[in-house]
C-alpha positions in Angstrom: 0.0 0.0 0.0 1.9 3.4 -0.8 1.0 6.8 1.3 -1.8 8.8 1.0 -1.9 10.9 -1.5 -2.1 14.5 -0.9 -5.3 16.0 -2.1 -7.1 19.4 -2.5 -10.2 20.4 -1.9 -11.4 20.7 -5.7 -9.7 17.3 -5.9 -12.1 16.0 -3.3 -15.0 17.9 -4.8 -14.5 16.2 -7.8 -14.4 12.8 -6.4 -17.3 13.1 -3.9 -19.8 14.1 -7.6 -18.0 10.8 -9.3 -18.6 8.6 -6.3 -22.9 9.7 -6.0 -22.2 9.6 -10.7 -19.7 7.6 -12.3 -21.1 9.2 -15.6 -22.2 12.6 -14.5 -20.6 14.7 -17.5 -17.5 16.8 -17.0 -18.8 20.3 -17.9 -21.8 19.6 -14.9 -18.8 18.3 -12.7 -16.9 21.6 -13.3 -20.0 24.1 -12.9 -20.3 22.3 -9.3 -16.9 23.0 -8.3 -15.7 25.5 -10.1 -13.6 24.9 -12.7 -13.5 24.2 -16.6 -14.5 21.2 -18.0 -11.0 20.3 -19.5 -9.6 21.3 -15.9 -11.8 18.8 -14.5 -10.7 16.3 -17.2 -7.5 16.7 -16.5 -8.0 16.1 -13.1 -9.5 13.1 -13.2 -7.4 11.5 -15.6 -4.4 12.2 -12.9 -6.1 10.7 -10.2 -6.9 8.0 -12.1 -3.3 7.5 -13.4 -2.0 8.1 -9.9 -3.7 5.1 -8.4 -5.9 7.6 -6.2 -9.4 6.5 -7.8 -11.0 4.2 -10.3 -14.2 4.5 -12.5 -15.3 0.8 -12.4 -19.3 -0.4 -13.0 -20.5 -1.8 -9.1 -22.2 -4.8 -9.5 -24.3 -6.8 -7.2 -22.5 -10.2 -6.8 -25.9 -12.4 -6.5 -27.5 -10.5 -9.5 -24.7 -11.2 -12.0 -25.1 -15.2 -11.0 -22.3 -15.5 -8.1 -25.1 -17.0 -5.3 -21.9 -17.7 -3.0 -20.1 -14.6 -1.3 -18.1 -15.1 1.7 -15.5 -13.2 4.0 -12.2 -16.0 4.7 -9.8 -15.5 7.4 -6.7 -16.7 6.8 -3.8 -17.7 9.5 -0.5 -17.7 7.8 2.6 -19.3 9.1 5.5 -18.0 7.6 5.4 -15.0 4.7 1.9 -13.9 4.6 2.9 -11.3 1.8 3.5 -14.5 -0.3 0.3 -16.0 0.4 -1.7 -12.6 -0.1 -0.2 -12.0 -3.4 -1.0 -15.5 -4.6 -4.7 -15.2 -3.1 -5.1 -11.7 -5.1 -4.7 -13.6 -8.4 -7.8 -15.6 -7.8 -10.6 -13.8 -10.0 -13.2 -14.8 -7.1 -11.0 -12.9 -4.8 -12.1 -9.4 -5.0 -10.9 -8.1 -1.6 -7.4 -8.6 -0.1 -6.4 -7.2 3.4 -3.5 -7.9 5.6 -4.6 -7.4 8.9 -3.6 -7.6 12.5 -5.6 -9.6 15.0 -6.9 -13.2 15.0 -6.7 -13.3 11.2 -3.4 -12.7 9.2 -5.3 -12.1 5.9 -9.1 -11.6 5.0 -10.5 -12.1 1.4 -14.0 -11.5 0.2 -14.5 -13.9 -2.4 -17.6 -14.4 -5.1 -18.0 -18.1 -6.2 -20.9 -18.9 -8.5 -22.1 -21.9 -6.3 -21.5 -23.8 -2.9 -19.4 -25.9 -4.6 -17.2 -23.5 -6.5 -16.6 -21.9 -3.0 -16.0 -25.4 -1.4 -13.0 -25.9 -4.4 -11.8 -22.4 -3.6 -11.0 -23.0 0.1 -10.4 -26.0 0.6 -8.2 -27.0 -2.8 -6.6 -23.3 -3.9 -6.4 -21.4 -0.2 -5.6 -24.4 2.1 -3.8 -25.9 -0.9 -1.1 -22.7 -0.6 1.7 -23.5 1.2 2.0 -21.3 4.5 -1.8 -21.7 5.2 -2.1 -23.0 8.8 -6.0 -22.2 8.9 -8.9 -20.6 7.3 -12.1 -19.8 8.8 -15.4 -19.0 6.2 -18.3 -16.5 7.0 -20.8 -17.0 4.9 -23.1 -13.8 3.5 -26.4 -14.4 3.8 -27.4 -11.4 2.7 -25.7 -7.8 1.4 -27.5 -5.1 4.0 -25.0 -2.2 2.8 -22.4 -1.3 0.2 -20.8 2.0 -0.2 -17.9 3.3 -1.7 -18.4 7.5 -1.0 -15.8 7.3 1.6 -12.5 8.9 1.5 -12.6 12.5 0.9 -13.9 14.3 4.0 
């Protein structure tokens, strides 16, 4: 994870209209916080390229035909870098966190099925060498999702 990046006001402004709009047009963007539409164009393309935000489509797991989503905890003897970068190259593994605390590593991970999350865990995770344990909570269902944090 690198540092935080240092970020303006405008900067913020700009994010908080993308984060309620992923499409709302430049030119309404800039009229909201002041500034051109090619100044806010150019402004979001460096926070783009700077790693500080993405523009991504948010979908809801169980609508798009993955019925299984899950949290994993993960104990780790040994390098749990290793074993988090090898987890994060899983395509059902859409949320990596090293963390401190009974867990070494948590993943949130999207299988299509009970069965394509029993092959996950118990064949690809506990199959990775440095895995002492894993422990599965199950969603049953998604209350609240947000991604509007970050700026304020």
């Amino acid at each position: 994870m690198t540092k935080a990046a240092a970020l303006d006001d405008v900067s913020k402004s700009i994010i908080e209209q993308l984060q309620q709009d992923g499409r709302r047009p430049y030119a309404k963007i800039g009229e909201a916080v002041g500034l051109s539409e090619a100044a806010v164009r150019q402004r979001v393309t460096r926070l783009i390229e700077t790693g500080v935000m993405q523009i991504v489509a948010v979908t809801d797991p169980m609508q798009v035909g993955f019925n299984r989503a899950a949290m994993v905890g993960i104990e780790v003897d040994g390098d749990i870098e290793a074993v988090a970068d090898a987890i994060e190259k899983f395509p059902e593994a859409d949320y990596v966190v090293i963390t401190a605390g009974s867990f070494d590593i948590l993943v949130e991970v999207a299988c299509e099925d009970d069965e394509a999350l029993l092959e996950l865990i118990n064949r690809r995770i506990r199959g990775l060498s440095g895995v002492r344990r894993t422990e599965t909570f199950m969603y049953l269902t998604l209350r609240k999702q947000i991604y509007t944090w970050g700026t304020r």
